[in-house]
C-alpha positions, 0 to 999 in steps of 0.5 A, a space after each residue: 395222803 394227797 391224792 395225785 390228779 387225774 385225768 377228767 371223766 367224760 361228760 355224759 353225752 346226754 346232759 354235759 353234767 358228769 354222769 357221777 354227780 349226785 343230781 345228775 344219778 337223782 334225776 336218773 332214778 327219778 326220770 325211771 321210776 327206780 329206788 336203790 334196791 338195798 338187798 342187791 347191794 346198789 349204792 352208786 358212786 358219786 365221787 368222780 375222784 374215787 372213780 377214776 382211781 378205781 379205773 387207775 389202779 385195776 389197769 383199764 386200757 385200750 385193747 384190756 378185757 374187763 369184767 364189771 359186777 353190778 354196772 348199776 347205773 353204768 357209773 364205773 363203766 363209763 370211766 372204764 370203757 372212755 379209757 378203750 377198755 373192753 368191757 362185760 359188765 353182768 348186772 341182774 337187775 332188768 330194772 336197770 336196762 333203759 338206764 344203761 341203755 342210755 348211759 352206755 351208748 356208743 361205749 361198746 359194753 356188753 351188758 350180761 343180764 343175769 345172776 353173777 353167781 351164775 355167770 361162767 367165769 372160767 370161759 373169760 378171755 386170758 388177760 381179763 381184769 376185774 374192776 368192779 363196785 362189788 355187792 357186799 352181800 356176795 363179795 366172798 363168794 365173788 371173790 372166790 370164783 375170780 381167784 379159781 378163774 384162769 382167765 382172770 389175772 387181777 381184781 380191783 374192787 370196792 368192797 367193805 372195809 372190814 372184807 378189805 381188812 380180812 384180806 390183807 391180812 397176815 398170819 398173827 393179825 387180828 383180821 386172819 381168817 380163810 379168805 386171807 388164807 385164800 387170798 395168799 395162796 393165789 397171789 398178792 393183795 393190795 390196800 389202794 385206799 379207804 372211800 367214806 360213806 359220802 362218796 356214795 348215793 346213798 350212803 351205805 351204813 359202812 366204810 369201803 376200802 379199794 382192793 387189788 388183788 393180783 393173782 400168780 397164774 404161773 402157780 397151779 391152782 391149790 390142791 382141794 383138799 389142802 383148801 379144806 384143810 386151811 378152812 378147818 384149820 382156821 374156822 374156830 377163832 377161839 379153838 386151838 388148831 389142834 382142835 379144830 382138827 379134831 373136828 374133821 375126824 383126824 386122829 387125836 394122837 397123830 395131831 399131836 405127832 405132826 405137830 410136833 413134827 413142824 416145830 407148833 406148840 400144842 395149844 397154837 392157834 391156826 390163825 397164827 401159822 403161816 401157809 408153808 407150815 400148815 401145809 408141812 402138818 398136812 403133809 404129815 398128816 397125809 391130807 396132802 402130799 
């Protein structure tokens, strides 16, 4: 699908070359003795389409609360913060702090310097959206403390094709599982488009699709124990859910009753339920009330 135009990204101020050019990043990391470092996951955008895109549609505007993970080389950032977006971005590795130094100057940006796991997200102003090039080695997790955060009302994220894939999905599909699960019962999510593997340096060994995901702060939060109750429901694929039930410790004989109770065949699979019937049988089976 053609893509629509876009406004241009500033020039860095430092050169006038784009600052997501493949040779403007090769002379950053050159210039400071740096190597992408595959463990925390830093493979930097260089396809200035895809960065304003990204920016698009996680709603950077001037006066709007941002939060980046893993700035990097303060690519993103940049097209963030040049839109009057006001913006934290948590980046771990100190290697990097001369680059953003230099890259982010004049922008306003708050680096945080830490472990995004770590970083307290439940004290992030009202309103704030996330819009980030996530790790791929923590994005569950990441993704988990953005939906349980009151403050954050929206996540527009790069993240793997795969983990893109799994949160979209719907009950029936092939892809369902816990985080779709998870995803449902905080808000809505939304396929932006695919990005290949040119579009970064280095290229990573994936596909990556852009993900928004917008999360319903007018529900209240979804009670723990019917969380456990999904995960165990779907954390066997091959395993019935009455099965996978069994495992928690419930009784054999009140699964069967509750099941029966919903309108679910005995051998039905828990990635084929819909949340409102898997919180009916926890209801029944007073995990829930």
């Amino acid at each position: 699908m053609t893509q629509p135009d876009l406004p241009p990204t500033p020039p860095d101020v430092t050169s006038g070359a784009p600052l997501y050019s493949p040779a403007r990043v090769r002379e950053l990391l050159t210039r400071h003795g740096l190597r992408p470092t595959k463990s925390l996951g830093q493979n930097f955008l260089i396809d200035g389409n895809i960065l304003r895109l990204i920016a698009d549609a996680g709603g950077a505007a001037p006066g709007v609360p941002v939060l980046e993970v893993g700035p990097g080389l303060g690519v993103l950032t940049r097209e963030i913060a040049s839109r009057g977006a006001h913006v934290t971005a948590l980046e771990k590795d100190e290697r990097l702090r001369p680059v953003l130094a230099e890259t982010l100057t004049g922008l306003g940006v708050n680096v945080v310097w830490g472990d995004a796991l770590d970083f307290d997200y439940a004290g992030l102003a009202p309103g704030t959206r996330v819009i980030a090039n996530l790790p791929y080695y923590i994005t569950g997790v990441l993704l988990s403390r953005f939906m349980h955060a009151p403050g954050i009302v929206s996540a527009t994220v790069l993240v793997q094709k795969e983990v893109g894939g799994r949160l979209a999905a719907r009950p029936g599909d092939d892809a369902y599982g816990f985080l779709s699960a998870l995803a449902a019962l905080h808000g809505t999510v939304r396929h932006v488009r695919d990005v290949p593997r040119g579009a970064f340096l280095p290229a990573p060994d994936v596909t990556s699709s852009v993900l928004r995901l917008d999360f319903d702060r007018t529900r209240p939060l979804p009670d723990p124990a019917f969380l456990k109750f999904v995960e165990a429901a779907l954390h066997h694929r091959r395993k019935t859910l009455r099965n996978n039930l069994r495992l928690t410790g419930l009784d054999g004989t009140a699964i069967d009753a509750a099941l029966a109770g919903v309108g679910l065949r005995p051998d039905v699979r828990g990635e084929d339920v819909p949340l409102a019937e898997l919180r009916a049988l926890a209801a029944r089976l007073g995990v829930v009330r």
